[in-house]
KEKE-3310 file (N, C-alpha, C; in steps of 0.2 Angstrom, whole numbers, plus 5000, padded with zeros to 4 digits):
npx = (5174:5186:5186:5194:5207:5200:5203:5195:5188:5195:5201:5207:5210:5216:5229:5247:5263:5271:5263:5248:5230:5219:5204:5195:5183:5176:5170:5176:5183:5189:5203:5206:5210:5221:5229:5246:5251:5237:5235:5242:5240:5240:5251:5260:5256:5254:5263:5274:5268:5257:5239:5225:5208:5195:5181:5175:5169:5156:5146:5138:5140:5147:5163:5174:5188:5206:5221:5238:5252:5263:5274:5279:5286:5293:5286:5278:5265:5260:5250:5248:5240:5222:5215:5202:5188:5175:5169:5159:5143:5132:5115)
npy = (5298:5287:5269:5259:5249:5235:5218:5211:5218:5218:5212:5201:5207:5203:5196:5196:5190:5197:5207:5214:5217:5225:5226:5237:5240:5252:5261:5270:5288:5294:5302:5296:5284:5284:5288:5287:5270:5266:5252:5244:5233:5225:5222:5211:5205:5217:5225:5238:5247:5239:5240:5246:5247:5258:5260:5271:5281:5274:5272:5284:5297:5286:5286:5284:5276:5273:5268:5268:5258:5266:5267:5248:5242:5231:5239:5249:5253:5262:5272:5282:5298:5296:5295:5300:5293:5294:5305:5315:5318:5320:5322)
npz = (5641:5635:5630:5627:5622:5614:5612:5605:5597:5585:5573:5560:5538:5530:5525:5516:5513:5523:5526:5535:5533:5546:5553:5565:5578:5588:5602:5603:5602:5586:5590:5601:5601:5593:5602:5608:5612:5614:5605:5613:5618:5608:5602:5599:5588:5577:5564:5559:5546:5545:5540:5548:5546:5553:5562:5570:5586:5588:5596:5594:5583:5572:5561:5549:5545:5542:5550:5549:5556:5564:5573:5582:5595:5605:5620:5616:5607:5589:5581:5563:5562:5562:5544:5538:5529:5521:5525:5521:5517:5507:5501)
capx = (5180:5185:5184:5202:5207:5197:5205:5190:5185:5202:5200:5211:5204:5218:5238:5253:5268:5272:5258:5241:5225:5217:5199:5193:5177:5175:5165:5182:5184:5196:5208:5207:5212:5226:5235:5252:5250:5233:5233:5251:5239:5240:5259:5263:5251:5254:5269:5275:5266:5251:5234:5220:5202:5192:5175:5176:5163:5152:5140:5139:5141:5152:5168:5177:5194:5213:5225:5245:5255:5268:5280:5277:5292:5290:5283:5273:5264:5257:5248:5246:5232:5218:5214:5197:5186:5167:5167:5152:5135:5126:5108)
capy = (5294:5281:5265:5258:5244:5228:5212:5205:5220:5219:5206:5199:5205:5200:5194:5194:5196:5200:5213:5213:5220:5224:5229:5235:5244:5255:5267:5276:5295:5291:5306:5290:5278:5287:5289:5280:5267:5263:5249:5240:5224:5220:5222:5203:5206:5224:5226:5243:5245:5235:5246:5245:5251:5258:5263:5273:5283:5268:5274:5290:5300:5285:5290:5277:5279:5271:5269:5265:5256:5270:5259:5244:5240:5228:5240:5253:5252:5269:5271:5288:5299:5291:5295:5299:5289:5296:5311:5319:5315:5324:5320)
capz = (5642:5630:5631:5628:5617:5617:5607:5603:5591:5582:5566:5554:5535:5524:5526:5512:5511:5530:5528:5539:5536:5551:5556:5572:5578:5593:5602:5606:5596:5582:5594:5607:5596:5590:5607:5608:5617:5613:5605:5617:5620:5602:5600:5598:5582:5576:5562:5554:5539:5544:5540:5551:5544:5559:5563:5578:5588:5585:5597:5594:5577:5567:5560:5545:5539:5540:5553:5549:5560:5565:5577:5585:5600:5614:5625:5614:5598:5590:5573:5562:5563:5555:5538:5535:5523:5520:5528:5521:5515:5503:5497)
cpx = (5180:5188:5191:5201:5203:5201:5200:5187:5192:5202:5205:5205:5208:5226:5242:5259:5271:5265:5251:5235:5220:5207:5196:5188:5177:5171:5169:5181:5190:5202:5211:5210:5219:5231:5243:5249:5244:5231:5240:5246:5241:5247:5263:5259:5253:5262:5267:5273:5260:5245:5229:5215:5197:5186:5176:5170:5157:5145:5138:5138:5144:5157:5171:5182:5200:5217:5232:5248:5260:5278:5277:5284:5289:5285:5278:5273:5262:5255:5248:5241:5228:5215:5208:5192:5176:5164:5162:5147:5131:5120:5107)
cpy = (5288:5274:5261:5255:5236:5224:5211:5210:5221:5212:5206:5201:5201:5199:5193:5196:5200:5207:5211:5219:5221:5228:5230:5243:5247:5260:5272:5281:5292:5294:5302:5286:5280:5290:5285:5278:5263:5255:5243:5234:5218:5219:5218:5203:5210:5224:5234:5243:5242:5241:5242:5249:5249:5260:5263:5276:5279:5271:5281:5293:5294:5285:5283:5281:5272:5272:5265:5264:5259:5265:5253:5239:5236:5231:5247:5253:5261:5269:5280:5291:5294:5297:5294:5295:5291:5301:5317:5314:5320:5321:5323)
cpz = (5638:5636:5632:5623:5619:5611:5602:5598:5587:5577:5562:5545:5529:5525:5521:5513:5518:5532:5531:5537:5539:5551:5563:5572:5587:5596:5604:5598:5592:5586:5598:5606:5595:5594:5607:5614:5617:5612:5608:5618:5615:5600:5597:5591:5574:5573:5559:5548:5541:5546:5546:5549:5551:5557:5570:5578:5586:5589:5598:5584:5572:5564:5557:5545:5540:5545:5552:5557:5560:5567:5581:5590:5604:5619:5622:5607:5596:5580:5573:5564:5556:5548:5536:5530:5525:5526:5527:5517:5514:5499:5491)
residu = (UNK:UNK:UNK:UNK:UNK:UNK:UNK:UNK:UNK:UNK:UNK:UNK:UNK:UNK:UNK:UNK:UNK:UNK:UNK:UNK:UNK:UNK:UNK:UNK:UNK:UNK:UNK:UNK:UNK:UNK:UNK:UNK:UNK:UNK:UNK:UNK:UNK:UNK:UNK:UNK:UNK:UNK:UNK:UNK:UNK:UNK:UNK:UNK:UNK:UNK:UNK:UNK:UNK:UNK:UNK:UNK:UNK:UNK:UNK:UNK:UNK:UNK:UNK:UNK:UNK:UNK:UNK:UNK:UNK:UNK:UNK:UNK:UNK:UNK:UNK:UNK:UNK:UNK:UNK:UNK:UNK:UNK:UNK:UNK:UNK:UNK:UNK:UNK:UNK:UNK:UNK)
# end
């Protein structure tokens, strides 16, 4: 069952230019992450266009990538699917 949105794992890493990049880390599935709706706490936050780089399944298996800010309304935020980033490991 995921966990939801927390605030507190949602950080500022970079600002120009009306653009935000955001980082946040979770033990929610990237699938979870990526509900609309998910992250509506952040809304007052969260423009169109602003990236957010995740680590999801944190306690679990891991999972890096990319999340776009799809729309961001008053009353629902909703980013793309995420965008994998290190999805294998070969020795």
């Amino acid at each position: 069952m995921a966990e939801g949105f927390k605030a507190r794992n949602l950080s500022v890493l970079a600002y120009a230019n009306g653009f935000t990049l955001w980082h946040y880390i979770t033990p929610d599935f990237a699938v979870d992450v990526d509900t609309t709706g998910y992250f509506n706490d952040a809304r007052d936050m969260l423009r169109v266009g602003d990236f957010i780089i995740a680590n999801t399944n944190r306690d679990g298996g891991m999972s890096g990538g990319l999340f776009i800010v799809a729309s961001s309304a008053p009353n629902l935020v909703d980013v793309r699917d995420m965008t994998a980033v290190g999805t294998s490991n070969t020795d």
